[in-house]
N, C-alpha and C positions, 0 to 999 in steps of 0.2 A: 292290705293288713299283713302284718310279718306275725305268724304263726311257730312255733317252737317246739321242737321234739327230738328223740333218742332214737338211734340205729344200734343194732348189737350189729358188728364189722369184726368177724375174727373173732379174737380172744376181748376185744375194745369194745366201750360203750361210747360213742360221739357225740355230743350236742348238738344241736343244729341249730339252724332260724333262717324260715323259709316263704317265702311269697310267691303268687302265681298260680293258674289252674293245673291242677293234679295232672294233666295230659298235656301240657307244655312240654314243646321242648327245651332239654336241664341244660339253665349254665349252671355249671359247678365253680363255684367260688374260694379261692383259698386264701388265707390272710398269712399274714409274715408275722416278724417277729416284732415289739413285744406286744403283741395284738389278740383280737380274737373275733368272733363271729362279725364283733359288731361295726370292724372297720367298713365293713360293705352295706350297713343297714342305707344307705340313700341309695347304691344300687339295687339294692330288694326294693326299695318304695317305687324307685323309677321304670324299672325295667319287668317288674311284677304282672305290667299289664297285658305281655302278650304272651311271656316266657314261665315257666317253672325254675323258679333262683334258688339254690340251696349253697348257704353259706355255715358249713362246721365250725365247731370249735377244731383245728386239729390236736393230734395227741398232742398229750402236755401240757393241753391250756384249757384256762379256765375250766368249764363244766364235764369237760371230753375226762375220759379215762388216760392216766400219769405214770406210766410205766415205769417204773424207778432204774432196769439198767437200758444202758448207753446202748448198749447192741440193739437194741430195740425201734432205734429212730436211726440206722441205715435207711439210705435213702427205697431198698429193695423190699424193707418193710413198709415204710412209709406209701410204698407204691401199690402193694397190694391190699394199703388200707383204704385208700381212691377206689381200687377197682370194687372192692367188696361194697363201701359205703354207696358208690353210684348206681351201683346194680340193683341199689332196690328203688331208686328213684328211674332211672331209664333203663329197665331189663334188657330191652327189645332195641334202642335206638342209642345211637352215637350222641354222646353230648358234647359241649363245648365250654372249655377247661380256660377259667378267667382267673387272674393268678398277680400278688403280691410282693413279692420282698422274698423271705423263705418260702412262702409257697409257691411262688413262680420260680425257686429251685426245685421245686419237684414238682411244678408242671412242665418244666425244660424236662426231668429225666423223667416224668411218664411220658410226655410224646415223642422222646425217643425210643422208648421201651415198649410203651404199647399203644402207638398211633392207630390201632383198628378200631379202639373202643371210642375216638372223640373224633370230629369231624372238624373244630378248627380252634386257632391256640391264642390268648388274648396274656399277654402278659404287661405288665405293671411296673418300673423298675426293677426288675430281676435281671441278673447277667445271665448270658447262657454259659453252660459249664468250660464251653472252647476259648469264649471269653475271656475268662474268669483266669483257665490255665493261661493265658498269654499276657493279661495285665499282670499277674500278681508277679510274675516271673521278670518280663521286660519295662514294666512301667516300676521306679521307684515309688511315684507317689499313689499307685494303684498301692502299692506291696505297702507303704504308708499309713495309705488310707482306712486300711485293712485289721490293723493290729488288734484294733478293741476285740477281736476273735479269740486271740490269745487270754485277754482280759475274761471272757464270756466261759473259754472251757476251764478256765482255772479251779482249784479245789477253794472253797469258802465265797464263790462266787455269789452263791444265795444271799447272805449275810449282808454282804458289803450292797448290792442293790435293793435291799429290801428297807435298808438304814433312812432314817430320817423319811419315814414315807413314802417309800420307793423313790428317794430324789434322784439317784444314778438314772432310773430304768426310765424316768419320767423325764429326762434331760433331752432323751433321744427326740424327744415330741415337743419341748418346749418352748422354741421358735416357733411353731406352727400354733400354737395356743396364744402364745405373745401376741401374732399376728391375727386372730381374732377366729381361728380354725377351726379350736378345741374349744368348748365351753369348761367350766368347773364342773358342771355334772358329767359331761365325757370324763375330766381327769377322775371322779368317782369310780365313775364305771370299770376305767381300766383298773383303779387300784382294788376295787372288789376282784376283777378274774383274776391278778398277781396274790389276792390272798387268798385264792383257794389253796387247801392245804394241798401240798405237793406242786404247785404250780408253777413256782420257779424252778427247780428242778428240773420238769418237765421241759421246759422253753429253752435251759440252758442245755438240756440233752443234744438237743438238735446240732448245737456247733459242737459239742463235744462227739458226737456222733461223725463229725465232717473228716471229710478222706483227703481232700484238697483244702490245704490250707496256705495261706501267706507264711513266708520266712521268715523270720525274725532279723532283726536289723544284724548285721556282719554273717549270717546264717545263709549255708545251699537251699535252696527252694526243695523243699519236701515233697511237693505235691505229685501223684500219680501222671503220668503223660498218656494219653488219651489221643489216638488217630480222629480224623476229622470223620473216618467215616463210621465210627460208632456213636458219634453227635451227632448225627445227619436228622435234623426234622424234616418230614418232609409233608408237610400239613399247611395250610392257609392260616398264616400267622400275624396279628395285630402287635404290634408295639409303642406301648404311651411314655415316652423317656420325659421325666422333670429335670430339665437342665441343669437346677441348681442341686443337685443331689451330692454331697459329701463325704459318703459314703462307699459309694460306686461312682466312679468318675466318668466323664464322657467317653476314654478311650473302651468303656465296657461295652456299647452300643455300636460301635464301629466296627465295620468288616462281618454283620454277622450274615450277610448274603454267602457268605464262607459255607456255613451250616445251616442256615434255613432261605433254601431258595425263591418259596413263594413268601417272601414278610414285605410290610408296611410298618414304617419308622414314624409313627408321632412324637417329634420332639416339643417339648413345651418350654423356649427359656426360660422361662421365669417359675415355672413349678420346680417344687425339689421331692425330694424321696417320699414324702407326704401328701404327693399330689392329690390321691382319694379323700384326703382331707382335706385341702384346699380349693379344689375347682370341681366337688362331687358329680356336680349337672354335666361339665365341661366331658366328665369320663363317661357317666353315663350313655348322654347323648353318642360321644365318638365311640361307644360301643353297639349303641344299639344302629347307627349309621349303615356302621362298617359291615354288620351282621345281616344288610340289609342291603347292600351294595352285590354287584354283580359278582365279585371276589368271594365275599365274605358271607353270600347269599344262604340266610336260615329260615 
């Protein structure tokens, strides 16, 4: 049964929804963007049984506390909001950081930052930051693929997705609903957490927040350059890549033995960026597997 409750984290109040015995060891769950607690509700049903699952709202969204400036959702805040919110869930024990779209960009920069507090790294389509700098720069159609960023930190950004029913914000998902994914009461749901007041704002912080960004078409790459060895994870790393993803292209999954020398590459062809929505069991399972395997052993 998924259970629901508030951490004060800092100056933040978080939302949560939670499964599992209170002395389980925590995965920590984080959702991306434009999402919230409830991307992961089939992993809290699935994985509930042995584990303590705590999946936040994070800042910005839905029920979580909406910081109104930008400085606020650096990744260096956002990281200290993990450590404060985990430590009331696992004081004493290392947890393991299960991770999204935006939030598996900062679960790449917590387990490079503070790999002592989590014991192994489960990511979701998200690029790692080494990645990310090398597509956006040498790959045109990474740098391409990329632009709606610009569209996202823009000013009247709110307005223009929130128009006609959130149709812009809900386009991102609409393939996967077509395809029998999403029900109409999911696309409710999400459109409840985008009208909480302040909450697009909040979501669009995040990429207006961002330090690394793609060029703009005739444009130098602006992005920071980053040495390999301040990416260096070095923790027991799972990765579920949806092949068909269109947003983050295949070359984002490639070479990441570069920077995380213990990983495992789950490619899925036929899943795309939405894969916790279309093959839920599929992830489940290959998570609690993995977690469970000699590697991955929790």
């Amino acid at each position: 049964m998924i259970r629901h409750g508030f951490a004060e984290t800092n100056e933040l109040k978080l939302h949560y929804a939670a499964s599992g015995p209170a002395d389980g060891h925590l995965l920590l769950f984080l959702h991306g963007f434009p999402e919230f607690w409830y991307a992961w509700r089939h992993q809290l049903a699935d994985l509930g049984d042995k584990y303590l699952c705590v999946a936040p709202d994070l800042p910005g969204y839905n029920l979580s506390s909406k910081p109104t400036e930008v400085a606020r959702y650096r990744t260096k805040r956002l990281i200290d909001d993990v450590v404060a919110f985990a430590a009331q869930f696992s004081p004493k024990r290392k947890f393991t950081l299960i991770a999204h779209d935006w939030g598996g960009a900062l679960a790449w920069a917590f387990a490079i930052k503070r790999p002592e507090l989590i014991d192994k790294l489960v990511i979701i389509n998200a690029v790692h930051p080494g990645a990310f700098q090398r597509e956006i720069v040498k790959n045109p159609a990474q740098a391409a693929a990329s632009q709606y960023i610009h569209e996202l930190r823009a000013e009247g950004a709110e307005a223009r997705y929130a128009a006609n029913e959130y149709a812009l914000l809900w386009r991102s998902l609409a393939k996967t609903a077509e395809a029998g994914h999403l029900s109409a009461a999911d696309r409710t749901a999400f459109i409840k957490a985008w009208s909480e007041p302040g909450a697009l704002t909040g979501m669009f912080n995040w990429y207006r927040a961002m330090r690394m960004n793609p060029p703009k078409p005739g444009a130098l790459p602006s992005a920071e350059v980053y040495s390999d060895e301040v990416l260096m994870v070095r923790l027991p790393t799972l990765v579920i890549w949806g092949g068909q993803d269109t947003s983050l292209l295949p070359g984002c999954v490639e070479g990441l033995e570069r920077w995380v020398p213990d990983i495992d590459v789950r490619r899925v062809p036929d899943g795309s960026h939405w894969i916790v929505y279309e093959k839920p069991k599929f992830v489940s399972d290959t998570i609690r597997d993995w977690l469970a395997s000699p590697i991955g052993g929790t």
